[in-house]
C-alpha positions in Angstrom: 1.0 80.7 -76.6 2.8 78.1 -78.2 5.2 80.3 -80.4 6.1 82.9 -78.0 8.9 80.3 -76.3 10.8 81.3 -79.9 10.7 85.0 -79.0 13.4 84.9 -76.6 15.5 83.6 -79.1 18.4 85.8 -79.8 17.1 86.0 -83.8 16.1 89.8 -85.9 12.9 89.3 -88.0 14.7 87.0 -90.8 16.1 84.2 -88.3 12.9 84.3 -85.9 10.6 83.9 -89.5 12.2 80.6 -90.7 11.8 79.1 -87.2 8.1 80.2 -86.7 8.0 78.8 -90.0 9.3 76.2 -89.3 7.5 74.9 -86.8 4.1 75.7 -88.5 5.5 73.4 -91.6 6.1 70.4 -89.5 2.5 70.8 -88.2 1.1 71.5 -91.5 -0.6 74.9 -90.8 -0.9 77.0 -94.4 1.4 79.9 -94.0 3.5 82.3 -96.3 6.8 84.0 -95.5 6.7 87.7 -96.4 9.0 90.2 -96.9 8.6 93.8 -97.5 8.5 97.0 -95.1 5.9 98.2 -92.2 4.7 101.5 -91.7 3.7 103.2 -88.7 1.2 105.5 -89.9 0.8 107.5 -87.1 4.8 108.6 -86.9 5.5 108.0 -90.2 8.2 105.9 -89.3 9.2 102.6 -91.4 10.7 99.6 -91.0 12.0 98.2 -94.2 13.8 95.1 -94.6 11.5 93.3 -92.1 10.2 89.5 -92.2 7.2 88.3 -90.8 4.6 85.4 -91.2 1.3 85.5 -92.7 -1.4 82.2 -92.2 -4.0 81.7 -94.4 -6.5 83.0 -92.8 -4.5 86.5 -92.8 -3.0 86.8 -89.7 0.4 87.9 -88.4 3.1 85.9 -86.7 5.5 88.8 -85.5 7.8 88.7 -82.9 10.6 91.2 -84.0 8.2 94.6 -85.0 8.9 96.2 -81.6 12.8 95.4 -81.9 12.8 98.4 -84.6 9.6 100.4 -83.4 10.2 99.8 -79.9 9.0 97.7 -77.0 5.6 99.6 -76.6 1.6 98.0 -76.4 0.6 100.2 -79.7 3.2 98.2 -81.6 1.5 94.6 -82.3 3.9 92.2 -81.4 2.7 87.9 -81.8 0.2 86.7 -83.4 -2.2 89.6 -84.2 -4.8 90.2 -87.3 -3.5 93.1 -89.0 -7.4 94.7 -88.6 -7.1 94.9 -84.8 -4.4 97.7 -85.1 -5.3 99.4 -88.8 -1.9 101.9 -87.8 0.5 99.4 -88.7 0.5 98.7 -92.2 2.2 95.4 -93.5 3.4 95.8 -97.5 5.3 92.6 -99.2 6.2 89.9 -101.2 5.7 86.5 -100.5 8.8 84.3 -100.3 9.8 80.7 -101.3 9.9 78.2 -98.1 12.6 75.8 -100.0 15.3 78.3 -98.5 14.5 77.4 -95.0 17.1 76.2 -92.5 17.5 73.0 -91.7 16.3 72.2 -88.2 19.5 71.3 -86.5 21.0 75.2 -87.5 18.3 76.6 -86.3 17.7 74.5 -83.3 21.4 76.5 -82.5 20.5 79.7 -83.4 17.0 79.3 -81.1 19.5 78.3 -78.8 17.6 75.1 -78.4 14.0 76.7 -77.6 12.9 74.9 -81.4 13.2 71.8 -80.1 11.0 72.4 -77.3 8.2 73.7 -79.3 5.6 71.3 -80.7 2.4 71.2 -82.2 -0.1 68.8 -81.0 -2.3 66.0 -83.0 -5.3 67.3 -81.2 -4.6 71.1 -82.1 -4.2 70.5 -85.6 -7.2 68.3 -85.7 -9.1 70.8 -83.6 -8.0 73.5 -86.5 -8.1 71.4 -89.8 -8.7 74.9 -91.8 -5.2 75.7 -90.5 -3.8 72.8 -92.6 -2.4 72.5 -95.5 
């Protein structure tokens, strides 16, 4: 998958968001940053500040949900639609994008992995209800 070469990146939920933002912005795919909290319904346990990315067709870019509720397969972790795991629940606000980083700063702090990730003319063509 083309985003998961971000998720070695040594980033928490905030830093990873702008990048996989980032990248979906350049390739003009609708998305929405979110902030808010997550709750595990089944423990109870919550994870609040996190940062994730929402598309427009209500999916979830997350890459950083199993740093705080650890590394286990009931914890969604990528790109997953938040009805595929109903346990999980996802509550925030949706940020402004005119904060993001500028691409060199976070080129560094992907320690170079952004610059290797690009979006190709014939996926967003193949996808044109991804675009914005």
């Amino acid at each position: 998958m083309l985003l998961a070469a971000l998720d070695d990146s040594p980033l928490e939920c905030d830093g990873l968001t702008h990048a996989v933002s980032f990248v979906l912005h350049q390739a003009g795919i609708k998305h929405r940053c979110a902030m808010g909290f997550v709750k595990d319904a089944d423990t109870g346990n919550c994870v609040a500040p996190h940062v994730w990315v929402e598309l427009a067709d209500g999916w979830i870019v997350d890459f950083r949900l199993r740093m705080w509720l650890g590394d286990e397969d009931r914890v969604p972790h990528g790109v997953f639609h938040p009805a595929s795991n109903k346990t999980f629940q996802f509550h925030g606000e949706y940020r402004d994008r005119s904060s993001t980083i500028n691409h060199r700063v976070l080129d560094m702090m992907t320690e170079g992995r952004l610059s290797h990730v690009k979006v190709s003319r014939e996926f967003v063509e193949e996808n044109r209800n991804v675009r914005v």
